[in-house]
C-alpha positions as CSV (number, residue, x, y, z in Angstrom):
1,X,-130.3,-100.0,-180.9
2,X,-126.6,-102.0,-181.0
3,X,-128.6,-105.3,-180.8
4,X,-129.7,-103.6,-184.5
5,X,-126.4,-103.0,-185.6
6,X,-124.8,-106.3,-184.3
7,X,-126.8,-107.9,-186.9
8,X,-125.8,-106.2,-189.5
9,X,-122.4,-106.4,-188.7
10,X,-123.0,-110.4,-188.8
11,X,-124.7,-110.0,-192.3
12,X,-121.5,-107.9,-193.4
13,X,-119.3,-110.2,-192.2
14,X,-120.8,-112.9,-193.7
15,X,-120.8,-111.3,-196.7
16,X,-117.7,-110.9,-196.8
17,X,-116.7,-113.7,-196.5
18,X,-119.2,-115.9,-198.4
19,X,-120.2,-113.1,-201.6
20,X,-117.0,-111.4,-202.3
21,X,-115.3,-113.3,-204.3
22,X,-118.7,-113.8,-206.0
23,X,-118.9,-110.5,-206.3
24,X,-115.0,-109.8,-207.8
25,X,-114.1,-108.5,-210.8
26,X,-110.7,-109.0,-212.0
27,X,-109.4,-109.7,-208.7
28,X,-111.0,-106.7,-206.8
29,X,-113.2,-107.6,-204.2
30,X,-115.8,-105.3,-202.6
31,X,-115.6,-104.2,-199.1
32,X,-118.9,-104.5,-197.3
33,X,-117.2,-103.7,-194.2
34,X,-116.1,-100.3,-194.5
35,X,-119.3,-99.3,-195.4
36,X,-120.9,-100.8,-192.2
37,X,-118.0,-99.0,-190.7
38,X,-118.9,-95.7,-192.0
39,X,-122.2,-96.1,-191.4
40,X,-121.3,-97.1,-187.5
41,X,-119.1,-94.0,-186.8
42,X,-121.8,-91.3,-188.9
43,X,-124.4,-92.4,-186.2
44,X,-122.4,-93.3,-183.2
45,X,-119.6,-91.0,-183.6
46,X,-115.6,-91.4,-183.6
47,X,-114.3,-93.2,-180.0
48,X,-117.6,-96.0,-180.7
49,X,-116.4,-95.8,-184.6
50,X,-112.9,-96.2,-184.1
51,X,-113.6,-99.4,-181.7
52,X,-116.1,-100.9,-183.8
53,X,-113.6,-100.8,-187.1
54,X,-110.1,-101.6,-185.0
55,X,-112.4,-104.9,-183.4
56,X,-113.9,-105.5,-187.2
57,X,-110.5,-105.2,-188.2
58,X,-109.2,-108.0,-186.1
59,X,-111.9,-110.5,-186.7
60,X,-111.8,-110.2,-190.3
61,X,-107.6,-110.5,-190.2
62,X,-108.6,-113.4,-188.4
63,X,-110.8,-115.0,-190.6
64,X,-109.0,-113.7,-194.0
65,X,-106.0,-115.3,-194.5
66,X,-103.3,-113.6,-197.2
67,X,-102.7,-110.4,-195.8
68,X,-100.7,-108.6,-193.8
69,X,-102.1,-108.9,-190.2
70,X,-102.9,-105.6,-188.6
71,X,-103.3,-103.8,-192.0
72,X,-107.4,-104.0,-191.6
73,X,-107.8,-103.0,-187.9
74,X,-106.2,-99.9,-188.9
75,X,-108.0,-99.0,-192.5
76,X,-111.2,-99.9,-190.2
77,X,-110.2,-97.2,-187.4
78,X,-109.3,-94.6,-189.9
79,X,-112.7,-94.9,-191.3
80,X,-114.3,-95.1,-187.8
81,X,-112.4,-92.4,-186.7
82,X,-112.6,-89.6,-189.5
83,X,-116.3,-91.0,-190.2
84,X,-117.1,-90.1,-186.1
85,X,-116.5,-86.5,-186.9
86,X,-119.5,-86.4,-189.6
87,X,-121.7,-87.1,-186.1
88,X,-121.9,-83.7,-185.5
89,X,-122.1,-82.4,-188.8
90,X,-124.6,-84.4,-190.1
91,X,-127.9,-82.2,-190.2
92,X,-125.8,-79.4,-190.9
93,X,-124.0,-80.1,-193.7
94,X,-125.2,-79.8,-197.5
95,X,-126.2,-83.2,-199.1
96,X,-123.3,-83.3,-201.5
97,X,-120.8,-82.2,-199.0
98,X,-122.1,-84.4,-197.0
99,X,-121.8,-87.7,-199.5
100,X,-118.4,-85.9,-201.2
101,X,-117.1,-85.8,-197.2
102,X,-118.0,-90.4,-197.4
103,X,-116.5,-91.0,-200.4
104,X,-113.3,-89.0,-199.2
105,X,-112.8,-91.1,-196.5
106,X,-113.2,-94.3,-198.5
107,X,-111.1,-93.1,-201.4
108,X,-108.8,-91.9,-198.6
109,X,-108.4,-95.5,-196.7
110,X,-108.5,-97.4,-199.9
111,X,-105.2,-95.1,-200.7
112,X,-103.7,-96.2,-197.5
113,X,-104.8,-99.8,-198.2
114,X,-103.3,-100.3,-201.5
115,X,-100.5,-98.6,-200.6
116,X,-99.6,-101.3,-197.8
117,X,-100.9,-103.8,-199.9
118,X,-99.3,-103.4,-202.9
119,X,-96.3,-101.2,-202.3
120,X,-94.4,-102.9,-205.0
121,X,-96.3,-101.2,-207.8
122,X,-96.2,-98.2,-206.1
123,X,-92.4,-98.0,-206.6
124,X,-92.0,-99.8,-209.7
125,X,-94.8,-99.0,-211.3
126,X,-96.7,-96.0,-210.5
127,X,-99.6,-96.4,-213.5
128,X,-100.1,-99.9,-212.4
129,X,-100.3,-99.0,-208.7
130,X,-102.9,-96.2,-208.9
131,X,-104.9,-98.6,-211.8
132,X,-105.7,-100.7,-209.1
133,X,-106.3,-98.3,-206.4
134,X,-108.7,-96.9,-208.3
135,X,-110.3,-100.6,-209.1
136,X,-110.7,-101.1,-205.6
137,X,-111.7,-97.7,-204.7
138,X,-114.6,-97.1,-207.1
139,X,-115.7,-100.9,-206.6
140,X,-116.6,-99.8,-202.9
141,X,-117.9,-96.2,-203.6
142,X,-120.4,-97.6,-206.1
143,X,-121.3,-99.8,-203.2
144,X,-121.7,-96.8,-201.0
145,X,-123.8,-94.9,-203.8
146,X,-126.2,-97.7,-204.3
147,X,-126.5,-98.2,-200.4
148,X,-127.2,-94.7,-200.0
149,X,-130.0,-94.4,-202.2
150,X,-131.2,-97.4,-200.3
151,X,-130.6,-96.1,-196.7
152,X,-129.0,-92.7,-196.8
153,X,-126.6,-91.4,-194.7
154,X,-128.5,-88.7,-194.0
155,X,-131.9,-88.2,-193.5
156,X,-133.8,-85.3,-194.6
């Protein structure tokens, strides 16, 4: 079973780094990480979630050169972390709350991201600033809507 998700860490990662800036518009790269990420801590819950994004984290910093070191080992946790607690919930919990409760938690790390990332437009200029957090973030969530429909989340 992590054999299964080892590889598909490997394709993410190699996505990454080969097919976003393929993929980039204006300047805003996807994230195919985070949404292995989320998709990691939903099935294997927070502690395995928040080890699989802080060590995703590291090897990406590692690999991506340009940003501030440490900044994606902890987006990655966050979303490991907070992700981990949909574990439980997961049969439970109404489809849309369900999908509303994953694109929180993106929309909520992206915030945290660009935040670190660009924190000059955040106190210079705060249009600019939330412009391109919300570039970034609905890049990645219509990532995450299209993988869903693909393989969902949750399985009825």
């Amino acid at each position: 079973m992590i054999r299964k998700y080892i590889y598909i860490l490997i394709i993410c990662f190699l996505m990454q780094i080969f097919l976003a800036d393929i993929f980039s518009i204006s300047g805003v790269r996807p994230d195919f990480l985070i949404l292995f990420i989320l998709y990691f801590a939903v099935n294997f819950g927070s502690f395995k979630g928040t080890l699989a994004g802080f060590g995703t984290g590291i090897i990406v910093n590692l690999f991506d050169s340009g940003m501030t070191f440490g900044l994606l080992p902890l987006i990655y946790s966050i979303v490991g972390y907070t992700g981990g607690f949909l574990k439980t919930k997961h049969y439970k919990m109404i489809p849309f709350y369900f999908n509303f409760s994953c694109f929180s938690i993106i929309i909520g790390s992206f915030f945290v991201y660009s935040y670190f990332n660009y924190n000059y437009l955040f106190y210079n200029d705060i249009r600019i600033f939330l412009l391109t957090w919300l570039k970034t973030t609905l890049y990645t969530i219509s990532l995450l809507a299209i993988v869903q429909f693909i393989v969902p989340l949750r399985k009825t």
